[in-house]
C-alpha positions as CSV (number, residue, x, y, z in Angstrom):
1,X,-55.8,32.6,-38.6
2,X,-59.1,30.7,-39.3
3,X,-60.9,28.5,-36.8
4,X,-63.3,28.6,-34.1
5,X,-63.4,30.6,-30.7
6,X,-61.1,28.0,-28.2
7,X,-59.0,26.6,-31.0
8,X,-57.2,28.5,-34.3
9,X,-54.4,27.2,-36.6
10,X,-51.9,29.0,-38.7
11,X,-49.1,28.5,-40.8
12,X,-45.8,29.9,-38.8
13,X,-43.0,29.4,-40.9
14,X,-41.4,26.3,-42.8
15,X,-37.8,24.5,-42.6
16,X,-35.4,24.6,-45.3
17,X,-36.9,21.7,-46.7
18,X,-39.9,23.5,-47.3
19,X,-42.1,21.4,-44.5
20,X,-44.5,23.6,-42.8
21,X,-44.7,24.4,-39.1
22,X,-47.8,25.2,-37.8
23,X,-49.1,27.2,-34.8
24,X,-52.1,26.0,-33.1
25,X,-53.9,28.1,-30.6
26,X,-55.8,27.3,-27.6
27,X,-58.1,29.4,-25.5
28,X,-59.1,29.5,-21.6
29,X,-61.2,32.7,-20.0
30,X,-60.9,35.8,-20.6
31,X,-57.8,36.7,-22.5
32,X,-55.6,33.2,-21.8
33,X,-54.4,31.6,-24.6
34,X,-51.4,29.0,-25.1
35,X,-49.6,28.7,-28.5
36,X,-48.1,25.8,-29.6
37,X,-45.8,25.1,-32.7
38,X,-45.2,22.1,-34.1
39,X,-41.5,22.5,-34.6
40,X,-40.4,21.1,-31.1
41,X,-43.8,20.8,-29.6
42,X,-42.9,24.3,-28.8
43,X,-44.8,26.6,-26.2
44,X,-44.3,29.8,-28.4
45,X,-46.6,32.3,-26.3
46,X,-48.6,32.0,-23.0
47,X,-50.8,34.8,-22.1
48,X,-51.8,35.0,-18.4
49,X,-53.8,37.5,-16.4
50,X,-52.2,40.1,-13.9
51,X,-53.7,41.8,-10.7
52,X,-54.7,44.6,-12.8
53,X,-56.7,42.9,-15.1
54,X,-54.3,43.0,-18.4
55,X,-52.9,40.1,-19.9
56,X,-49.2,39.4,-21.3
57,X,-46.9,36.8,-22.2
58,X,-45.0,35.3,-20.0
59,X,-42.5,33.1,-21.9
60,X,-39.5,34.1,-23.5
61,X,-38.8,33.2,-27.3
62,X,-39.5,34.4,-30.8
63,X,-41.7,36.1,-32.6
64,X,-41.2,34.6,-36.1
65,X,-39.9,31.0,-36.5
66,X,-36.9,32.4,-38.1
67,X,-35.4,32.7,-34.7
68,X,-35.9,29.0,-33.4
69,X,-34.3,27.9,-36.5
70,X,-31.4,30.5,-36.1
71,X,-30.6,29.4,-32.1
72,X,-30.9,26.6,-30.2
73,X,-31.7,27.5,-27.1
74,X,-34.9,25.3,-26.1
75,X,-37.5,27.9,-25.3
76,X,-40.5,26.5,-24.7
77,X,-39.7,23.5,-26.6
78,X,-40.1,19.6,-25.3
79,X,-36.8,17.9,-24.6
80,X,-36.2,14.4,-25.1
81,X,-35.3,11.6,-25.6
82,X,-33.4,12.4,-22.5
83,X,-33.7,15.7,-20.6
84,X,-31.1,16.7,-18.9
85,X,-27.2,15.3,-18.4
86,X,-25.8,12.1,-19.1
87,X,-22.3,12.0,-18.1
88,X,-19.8,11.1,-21.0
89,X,-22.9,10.7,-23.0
90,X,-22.4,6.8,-21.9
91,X,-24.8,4.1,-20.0
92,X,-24.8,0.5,-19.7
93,X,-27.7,-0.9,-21.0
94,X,-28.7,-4.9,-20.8
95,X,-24.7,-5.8,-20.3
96,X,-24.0,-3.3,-23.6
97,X,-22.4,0.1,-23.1
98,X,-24.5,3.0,-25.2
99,X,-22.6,5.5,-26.5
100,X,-24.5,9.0,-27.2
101,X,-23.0,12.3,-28.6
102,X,-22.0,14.6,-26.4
103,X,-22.8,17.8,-26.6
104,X,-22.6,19.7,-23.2
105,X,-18.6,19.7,-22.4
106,X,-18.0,16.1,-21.6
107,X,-21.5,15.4,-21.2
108,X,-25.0,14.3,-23.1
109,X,-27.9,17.5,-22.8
110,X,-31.3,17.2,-23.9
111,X,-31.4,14.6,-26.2
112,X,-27.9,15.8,-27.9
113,X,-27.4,17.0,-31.5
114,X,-30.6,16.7,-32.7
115,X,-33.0,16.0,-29.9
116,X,-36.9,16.3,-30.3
117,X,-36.6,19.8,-29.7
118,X,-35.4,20.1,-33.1
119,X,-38.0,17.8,-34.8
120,X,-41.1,18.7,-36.8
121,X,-44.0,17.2,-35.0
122,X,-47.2,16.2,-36.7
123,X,-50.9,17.5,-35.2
124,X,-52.6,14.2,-35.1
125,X,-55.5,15.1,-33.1
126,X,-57.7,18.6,-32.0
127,X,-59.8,18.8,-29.5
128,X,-62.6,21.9,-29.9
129,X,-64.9,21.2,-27.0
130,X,-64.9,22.9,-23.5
131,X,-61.4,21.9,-22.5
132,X,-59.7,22.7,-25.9
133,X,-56.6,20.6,-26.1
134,X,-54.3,19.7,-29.2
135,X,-52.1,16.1,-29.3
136,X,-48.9,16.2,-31.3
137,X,-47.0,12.8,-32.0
138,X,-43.1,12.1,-33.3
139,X,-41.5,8.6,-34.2
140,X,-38.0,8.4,-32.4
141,X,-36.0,5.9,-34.8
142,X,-34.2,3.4,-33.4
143,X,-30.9,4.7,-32.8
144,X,-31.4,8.3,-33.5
145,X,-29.2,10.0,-32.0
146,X,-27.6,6.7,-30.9
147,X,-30.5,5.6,-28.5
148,X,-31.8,2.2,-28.9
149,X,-35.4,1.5,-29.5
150,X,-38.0,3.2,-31.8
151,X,-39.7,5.7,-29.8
152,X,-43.6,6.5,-30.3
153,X,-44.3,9.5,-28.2
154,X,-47.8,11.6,-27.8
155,X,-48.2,14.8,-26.5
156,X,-51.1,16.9,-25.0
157,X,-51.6,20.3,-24.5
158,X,-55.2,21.2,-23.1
159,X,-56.4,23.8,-21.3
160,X,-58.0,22.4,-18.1
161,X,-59.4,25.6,-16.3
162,X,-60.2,28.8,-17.2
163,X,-55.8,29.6,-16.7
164,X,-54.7,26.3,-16.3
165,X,-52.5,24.5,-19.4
166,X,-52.0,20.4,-18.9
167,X,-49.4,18.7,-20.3
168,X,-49.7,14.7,-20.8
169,X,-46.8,12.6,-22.5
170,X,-46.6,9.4,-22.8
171,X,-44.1,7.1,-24.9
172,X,-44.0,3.3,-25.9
173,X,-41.0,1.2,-27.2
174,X,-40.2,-1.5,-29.3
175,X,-36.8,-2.5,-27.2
176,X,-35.5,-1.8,-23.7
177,X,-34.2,1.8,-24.0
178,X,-34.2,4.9,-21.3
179,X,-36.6,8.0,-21.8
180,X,-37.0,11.3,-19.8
181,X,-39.1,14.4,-21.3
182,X,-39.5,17.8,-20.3
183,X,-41.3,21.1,-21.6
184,X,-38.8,23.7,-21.3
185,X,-40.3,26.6,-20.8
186,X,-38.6,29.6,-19.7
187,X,-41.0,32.2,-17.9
188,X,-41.2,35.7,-16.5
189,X,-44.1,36.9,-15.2
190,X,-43.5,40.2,-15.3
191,X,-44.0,39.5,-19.0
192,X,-41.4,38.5,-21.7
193,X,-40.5,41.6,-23.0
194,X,-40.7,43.6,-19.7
195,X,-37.2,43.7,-19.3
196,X,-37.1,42.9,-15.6
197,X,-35.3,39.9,-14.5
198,X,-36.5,36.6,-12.4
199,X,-34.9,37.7,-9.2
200,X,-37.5,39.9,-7.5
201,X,-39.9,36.7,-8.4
202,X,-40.6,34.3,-5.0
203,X,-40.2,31.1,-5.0
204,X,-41.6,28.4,-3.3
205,X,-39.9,24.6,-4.6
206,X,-41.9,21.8,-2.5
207,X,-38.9,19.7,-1.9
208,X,-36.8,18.4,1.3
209,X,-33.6,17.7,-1.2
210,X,-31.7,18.5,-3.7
211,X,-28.8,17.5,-5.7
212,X,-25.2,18.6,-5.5
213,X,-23.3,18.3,-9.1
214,X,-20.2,18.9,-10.1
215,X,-18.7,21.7,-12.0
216,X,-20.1,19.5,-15.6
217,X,-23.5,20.2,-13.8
218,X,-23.5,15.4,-12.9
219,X,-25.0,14.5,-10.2
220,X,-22.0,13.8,-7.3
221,X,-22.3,10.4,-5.5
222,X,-23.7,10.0,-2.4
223,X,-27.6,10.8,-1.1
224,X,-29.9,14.0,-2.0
225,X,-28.4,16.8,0.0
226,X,-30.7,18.4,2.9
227,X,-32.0,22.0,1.6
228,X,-32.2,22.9,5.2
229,X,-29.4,25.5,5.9
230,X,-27.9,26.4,2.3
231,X,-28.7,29.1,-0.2
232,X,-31.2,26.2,-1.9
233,X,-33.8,26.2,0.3
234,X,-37.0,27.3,-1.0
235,X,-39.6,25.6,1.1
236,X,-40.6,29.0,1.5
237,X,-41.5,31.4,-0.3
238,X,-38.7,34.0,-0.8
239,X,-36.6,35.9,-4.0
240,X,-34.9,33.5,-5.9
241,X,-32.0,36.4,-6.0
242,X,-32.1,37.0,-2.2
243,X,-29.3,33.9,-1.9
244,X,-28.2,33.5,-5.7
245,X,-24.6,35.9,-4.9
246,X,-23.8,33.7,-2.0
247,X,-20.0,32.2,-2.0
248,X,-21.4,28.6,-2.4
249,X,-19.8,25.7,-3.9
250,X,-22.5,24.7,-5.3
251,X,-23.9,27.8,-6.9
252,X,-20.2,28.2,-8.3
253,X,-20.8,25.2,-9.9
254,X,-24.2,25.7,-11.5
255,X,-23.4,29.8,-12.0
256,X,-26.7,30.6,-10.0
257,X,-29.0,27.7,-9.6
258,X,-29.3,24.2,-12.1
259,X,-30.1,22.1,-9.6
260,X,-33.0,19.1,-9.3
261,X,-35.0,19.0,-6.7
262,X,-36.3,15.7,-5.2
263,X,-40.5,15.5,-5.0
264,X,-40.7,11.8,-4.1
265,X,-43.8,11.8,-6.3
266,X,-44.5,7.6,-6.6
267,X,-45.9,8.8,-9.8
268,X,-49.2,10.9,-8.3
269,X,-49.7,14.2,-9.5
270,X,-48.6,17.2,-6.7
271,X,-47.7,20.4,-6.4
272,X,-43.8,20.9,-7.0
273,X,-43.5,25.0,-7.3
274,X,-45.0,28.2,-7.1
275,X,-43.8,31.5,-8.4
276,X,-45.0,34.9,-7.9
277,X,-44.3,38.2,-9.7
278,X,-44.1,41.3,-7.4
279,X,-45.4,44.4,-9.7
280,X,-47.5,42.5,-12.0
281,X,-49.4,40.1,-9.4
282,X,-49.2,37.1,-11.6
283,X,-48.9,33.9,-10.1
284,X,-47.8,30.3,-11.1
285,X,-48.5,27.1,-9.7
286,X,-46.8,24.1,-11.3
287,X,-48.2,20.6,-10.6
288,X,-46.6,17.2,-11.6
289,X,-46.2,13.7,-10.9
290,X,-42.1,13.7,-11.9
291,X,-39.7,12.6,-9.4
292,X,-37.5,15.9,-10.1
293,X,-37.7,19.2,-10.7
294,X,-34.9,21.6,-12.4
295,X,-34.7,24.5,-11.2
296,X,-32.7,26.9,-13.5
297,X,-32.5,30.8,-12.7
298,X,-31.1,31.6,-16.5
299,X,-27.7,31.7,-15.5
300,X,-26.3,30.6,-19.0
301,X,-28.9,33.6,-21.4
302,X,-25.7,36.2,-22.3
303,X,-27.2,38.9,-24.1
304,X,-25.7,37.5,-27.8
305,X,-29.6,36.7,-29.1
306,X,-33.1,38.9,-29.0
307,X,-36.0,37.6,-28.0
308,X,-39.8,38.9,-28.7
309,X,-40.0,42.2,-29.3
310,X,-36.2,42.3,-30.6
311,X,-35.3,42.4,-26.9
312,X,-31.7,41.0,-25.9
313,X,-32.3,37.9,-23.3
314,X,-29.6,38.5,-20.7
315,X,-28.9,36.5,-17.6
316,X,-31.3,35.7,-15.6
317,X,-34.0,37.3,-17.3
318,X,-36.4,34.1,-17.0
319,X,-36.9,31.1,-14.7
320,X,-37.0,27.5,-15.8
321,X,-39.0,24.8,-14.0
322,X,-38.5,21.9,-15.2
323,X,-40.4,18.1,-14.0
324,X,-38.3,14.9,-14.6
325,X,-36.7,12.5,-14.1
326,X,-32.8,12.8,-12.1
327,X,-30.4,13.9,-14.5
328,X,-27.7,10.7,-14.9
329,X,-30.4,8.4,-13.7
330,X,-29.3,5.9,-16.3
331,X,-25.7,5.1,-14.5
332,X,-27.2,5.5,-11.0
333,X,-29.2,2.8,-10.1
334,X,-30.2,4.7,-6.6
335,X,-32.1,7.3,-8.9
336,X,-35.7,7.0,-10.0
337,X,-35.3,4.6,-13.4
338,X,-35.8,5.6,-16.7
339,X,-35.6,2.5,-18.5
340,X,-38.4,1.8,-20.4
341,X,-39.5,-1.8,-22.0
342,X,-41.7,-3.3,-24.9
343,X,-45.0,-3.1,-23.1
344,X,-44.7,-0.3,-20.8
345,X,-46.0,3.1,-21.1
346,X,-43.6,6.0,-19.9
347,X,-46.1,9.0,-18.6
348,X,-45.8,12.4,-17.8
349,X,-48.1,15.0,-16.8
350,X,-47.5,18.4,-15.6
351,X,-50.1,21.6,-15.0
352,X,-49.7,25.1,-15.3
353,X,-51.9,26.9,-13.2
354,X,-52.1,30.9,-13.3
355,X,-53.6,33.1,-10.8
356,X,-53.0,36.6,-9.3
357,X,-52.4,38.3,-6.1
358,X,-55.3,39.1,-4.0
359,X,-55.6,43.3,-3.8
C-alpha cells in the first residue's frame, strides 16, 4: 500500500472485465482500522480492540477478492436498492404495478439479481484529516433491475472516534421510486477466524416490537408484535442462543432469528443494539436513525464456503445487525415509507462504536 498514516489505498483485485477494485483503508487509535472495497462498498476487515489489549477482525469474509466474486453472500457489502423482502417481487407504484425479479423463493431480496452489492463503486472523494473518511458513489439506471427512477447514491465511511466507524448514505431520484439501504455486515467479536459461534455473545436490541413473518420470511398482517414474553425479547442483555432452540413458530419460520425490530426512530439518530463478546471483552454499540433493525443470528451460513483464513463459515458463526427500513414496506402502507421523489433526499446514517469490558 502507499499513503499517509489515517488513510492507504491499494489495488484488491479486478472483475472479469478487467476494472479494478480498490481497497481503501482508514485508521482510528491504536490498532483500529476499517477496510473498504469498492466492489459493493464492501466492509472487507474491521479491526477492533479486546480487554486484553490485542486487536482482530471481527467481520466475516474474504481474504482475496476472488472469493466475493465466487459467492454471493453479502458480507460486509451495502444492499440496495431495496434491502430486505418484497413479497412476489411486486408493488404498486403511482396506480402502476412494478414488477422485480425474484430471487428469494417467491420473493425480492436485497435488491435481486444484481443489486448494488454486486456493483463496482467509484471513490469520488478522500478525506485525510483527523476524522479520516472515504465517499463512494454508484448511478442506479432507471430500471435496473426493474426499479423505476435513476438512482444517485453517496456513501460515507469515516471514522468518528478513536473506535467508532460512521456510515452516511444518502440517495436522490429523478422519478417517484422506493429505496431502502443497508451495510451488511456480518460480525463476531470473538474475531472472524476464531471459530466460535455468535451464541455465547449478549445481546441487548432497544426495541418494544418486532415483526412476525411468515415462513417466506414477509411480514404477516396485523401490528408489530409485543417482545414481552417470547424467545425475542432482548431489551436486556442476554445470549442470543439462550432462547434460539425454543419450539417457536416464529423461530421455525426464520430458522433462528430474521426478524426486524421496530426503533420508532422519527429519523433522529439512537442507539438500536449492543453486543458483547464473553472471552474476548469486545463490545459493540450500534447507533442509527432507521426505523428497523434486522436481526439475523446466521441461521442460513452451511459450511459449503471458507471464509478468511480458509475457515468454513457454518451456522451461526456471525451476527448480522442490520438498520432499515420494514421489509415489504412498499405494499403496506402502515409501515414506515420508502417511496422516494424528485427533490427529496433519502438519508441514512448508522455508527459503529467499539469498546471493551471493564477488568
Amino acid at each position: 500500500m502507499a499513503g499517509s498514516k489515517k488513510i492507504e489505498k491499494d489495488v484488491f483485485g479486478k472483475l472479469p472485465d478487467g476494472r479494478t477494485v480498490e481497497r481503501i483503508v482508514l485508521r482510528g487509535e491504536g490498532g483500529f482500522e476499517v477496510r473498504i472495497i469498492t466492489h459493493g462498498a464492501v466492509i472487507q476487515a474491521l479491526i477492533a480492540p479486546d480487554a486484553k489489549g490485542g486487536y482482530d477482525d471481527v467481520v466475516l469474509g474474504h481474504d482475496a477478492f476472488a472469493g466475493y466474486l465466487a459467492e454471493r453472500k453479502f458480507f460486509g457489502a451495502t444492499v440496495g436498492r431495496y434491502a430486505n423482502r418484497i413479497a412476489q417481487g411486486q408493488f404498486l407504484l403511482d396506480g402502476e404495478t412494478v414488477q422485480l425479479p425474484v430471487n428469494n423463493g417467491p420473493n425480492a431480496l436485497h435488491g435481486g439479481l444484481d443489486g448494488f452489492d454486486r456493483k463496482l463503486w467509484e471513490v469520488a472523494e478522500i478525506d485525510d484529516g483527523a476524522a479520516p473518511a472515504v465517499t463512494l458513489t454508484y448511478v442506479s439506471a432507471h430500471g435496473e433491475e426493474h426499479y423505476p427512477g435513476r438512482l444517485d447514491v453517496r456513501l460515507t465511511y469515516r471514522i468518528t472516534a478513536p473506535t467508532e466507524l460512521s456510515l452516511s448514505m444518502e440517495a436522490r431520484t429523478d422519478r417517484p421510486t422506493i429505496v431502502n439501504l443497508t451495510n451488511h455486515s456480518f460480525f463476531n467479536l470473538e474475531g472472524a477466524t476464531s471459530g466460535t459461534p455468535i451464541l455465547d455473545h449478549g445481546l441487548m436490541v432497544a426495541a418494544e416490537h418486532f415483526l412476525a413473518i411468515d415462513p417466506t420470511a414477509i411480514p404477516l398482517p396485523g401490528p408489530p408484535r409485543a417482545l414481552a414474553g417470547t424467545p425475542f425479547d432482548f431489551r436486556n442483555a442476554r445470549p442470543v442462543g439462550e432462547r434460539i432452540r425454543e419450539n417457536d413458530q416464529q423461530l421455525r419460520n426464520g430458522k433462528g432469528y430474521d426478524h426486524t425490530y421496530c426503533l420508532g426512530r422519527d429519523g433522529k439518530l439512537a442507539l438500536a443494539a449492543r453486543l458483547e463478546a464473553p472471552r474476548s471483552g469486545r463490545i459493540m454499540e450500534l447507533l442509527t436513525d432507521q426505523p428497523g433493525l434486522q436481526v439475523y443470528s446466521g441461521n442460513y451460513l452451511d459450511g459449503t464456503i471458507a471464509g478468511k483464513g480458509g475457515k468454513l463459515i457454518r451456522q451461526s458463526d456471525a451476527m448480522c445487525l442490520e438498520p432499515h427500513i420494514w421489509p415489504n414496506a412498499p405494499n403496506r402502507p402502515d409501515f414506515p415509507s420508502p417511496r422516494l421523489d424528485p427533490g427529496q433526499v433519502y438519508r441514512h446514517h448508522t455508527v459503529y462504536r467499539f469498546a471493551v469490558r471493564a477488568s
